[in-house]
N, C-alpha and C positions, 0 to 999 in steps of 0.2 A: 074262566073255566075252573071250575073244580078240580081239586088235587085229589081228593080222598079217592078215588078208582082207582089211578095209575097206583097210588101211594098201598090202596087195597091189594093188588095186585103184586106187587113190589115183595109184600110181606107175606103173601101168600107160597112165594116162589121161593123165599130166603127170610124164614120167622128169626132166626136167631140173630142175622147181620141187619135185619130192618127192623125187629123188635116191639114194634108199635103196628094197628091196628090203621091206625090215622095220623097223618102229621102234626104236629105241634101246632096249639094255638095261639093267636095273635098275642094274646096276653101273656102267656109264656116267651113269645118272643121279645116282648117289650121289657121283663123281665132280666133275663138274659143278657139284654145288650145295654141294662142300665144306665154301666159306669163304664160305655165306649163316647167316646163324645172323637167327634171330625178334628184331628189334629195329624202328627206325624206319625210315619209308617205304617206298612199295611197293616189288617183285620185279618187272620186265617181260621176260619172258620173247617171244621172238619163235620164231615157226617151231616153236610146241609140239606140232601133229602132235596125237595122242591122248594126249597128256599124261604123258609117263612121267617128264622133267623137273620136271613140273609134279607131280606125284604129289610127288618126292623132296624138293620145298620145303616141301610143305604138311607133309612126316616131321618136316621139320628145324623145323615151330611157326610157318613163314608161315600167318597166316588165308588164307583166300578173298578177304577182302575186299582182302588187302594182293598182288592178283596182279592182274598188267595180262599178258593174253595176246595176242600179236597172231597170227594166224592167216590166208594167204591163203583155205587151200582150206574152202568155206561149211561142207561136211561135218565135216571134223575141228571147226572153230569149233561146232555145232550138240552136240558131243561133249563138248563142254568146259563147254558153258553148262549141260549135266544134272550133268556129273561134279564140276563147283567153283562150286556158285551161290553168288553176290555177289561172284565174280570181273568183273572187269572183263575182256570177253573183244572184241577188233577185228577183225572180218571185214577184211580189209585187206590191201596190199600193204605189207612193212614200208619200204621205201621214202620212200614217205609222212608217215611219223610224222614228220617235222617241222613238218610242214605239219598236224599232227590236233590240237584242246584236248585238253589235258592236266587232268581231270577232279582230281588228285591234290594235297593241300595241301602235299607235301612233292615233292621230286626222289625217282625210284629210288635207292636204294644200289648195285643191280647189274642185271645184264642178263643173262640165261643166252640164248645163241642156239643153235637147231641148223636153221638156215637152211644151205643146201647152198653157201656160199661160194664153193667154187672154179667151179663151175658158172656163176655169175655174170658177167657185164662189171664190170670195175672202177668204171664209172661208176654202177651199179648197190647196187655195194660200199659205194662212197664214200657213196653216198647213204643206205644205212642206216646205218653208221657215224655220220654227221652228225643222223642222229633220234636215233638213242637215246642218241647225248650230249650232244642236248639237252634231253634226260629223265632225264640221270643228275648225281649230285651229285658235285660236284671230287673226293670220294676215293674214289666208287665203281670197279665195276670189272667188265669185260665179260670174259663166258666165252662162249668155242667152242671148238669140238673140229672133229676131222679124222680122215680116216682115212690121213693120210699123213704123213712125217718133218716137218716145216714147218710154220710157223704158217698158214693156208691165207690168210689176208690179206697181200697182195704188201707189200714195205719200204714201197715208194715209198709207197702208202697209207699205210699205216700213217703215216709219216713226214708226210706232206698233214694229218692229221688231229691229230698231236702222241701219238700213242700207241707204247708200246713194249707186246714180248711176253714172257711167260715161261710154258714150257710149268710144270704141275701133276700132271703124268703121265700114265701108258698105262693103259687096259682091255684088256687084253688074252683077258678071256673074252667082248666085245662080239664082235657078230657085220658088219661086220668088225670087228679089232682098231682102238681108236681112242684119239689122243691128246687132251688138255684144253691148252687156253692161256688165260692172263687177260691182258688187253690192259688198262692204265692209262697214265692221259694222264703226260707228261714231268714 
């Protein structure tokens, strides 16, 4: 079954917190989850939407059990808990994640986001940045994408948090064309 409806839908109800038109494509998802490969601690993936991200992890030999999903909108979340049971899935604002138990014996390795970034208040920003690395292990490494020339995370943040950028490259048969960055601490 097709996503793009509920996903139409989704953004029609909440353009700012959904952002997107239609969900991400495959090849942005493969994208994204290049440099995950199946080893120790969880994947926390934020803003996983109907899972297309979450699909490309689970290709690459993450279990289910090794994904921490955080999900504001209840319905995408309720998608997720049929499409990857024994995932750990968070109805939640990602925001919050520093403030939520961390259920997990180990730290994440990584963070895939496709949380609509620039859409946000920096103070916003700041704040999910500051959960998921505190969920994430010194040599992990966060991925977002954009659909614009720039890391969509302002310097100055960036720089508050101790993190630098390096894009990963372009999709450019996503629908829009979209770039990947990985953000790792100094």
């Amino acid at each position: 079954m097709s996503d793009v409806l509920p996903f139409f839908r989704a953004w029609a109800a909440h353009p700012l917190r959904i952002a997107s038109v239609v969900p991400s494509g495959k090849a942005l998802g493969q994208l994204i989850t290049s440099e995950v490969s199946a080893g120790l601690g969880p994947v926390l993936e934020l803003g996983p939407g109907t899972g297309v991200f979450t699909q490309a992890l689970v290709q690459r030999g993450i279990p289910n059990s090794g994904l921490v999903l955080v999900e504001y909108t209840p319905q995408f979340a309720q998608v997720l808990l049929r499409r990857y049971p024994g995932a750990d899935v968070l109805c939640m604002d990602a925001a919050r994640l520093r403030h939520m138990p961390w259920r997990h014996d180990q730290q994440a390795r990584a963070v895939i986001s496709g949380l609509p970034l620039l859409s946000m208040p920096p103070g916003k920003v700041l704040a999910i940045l500051r959960g998921a690395l505190s969920r994430l292990r010194a040599d992990g490494s966060f991925y977002q994408f954009t659909y614009g020339l720039r890391c969509p995370i302002h310097e100055q943040v960036l720089d508050r948090v101790g993190l630098v950028s390096q894009s990963i490259g372009w999709v450019f048969n996503n629908f829009p064309p979209a770039q990947v960055f990985r953000l790792t601490r100094r």
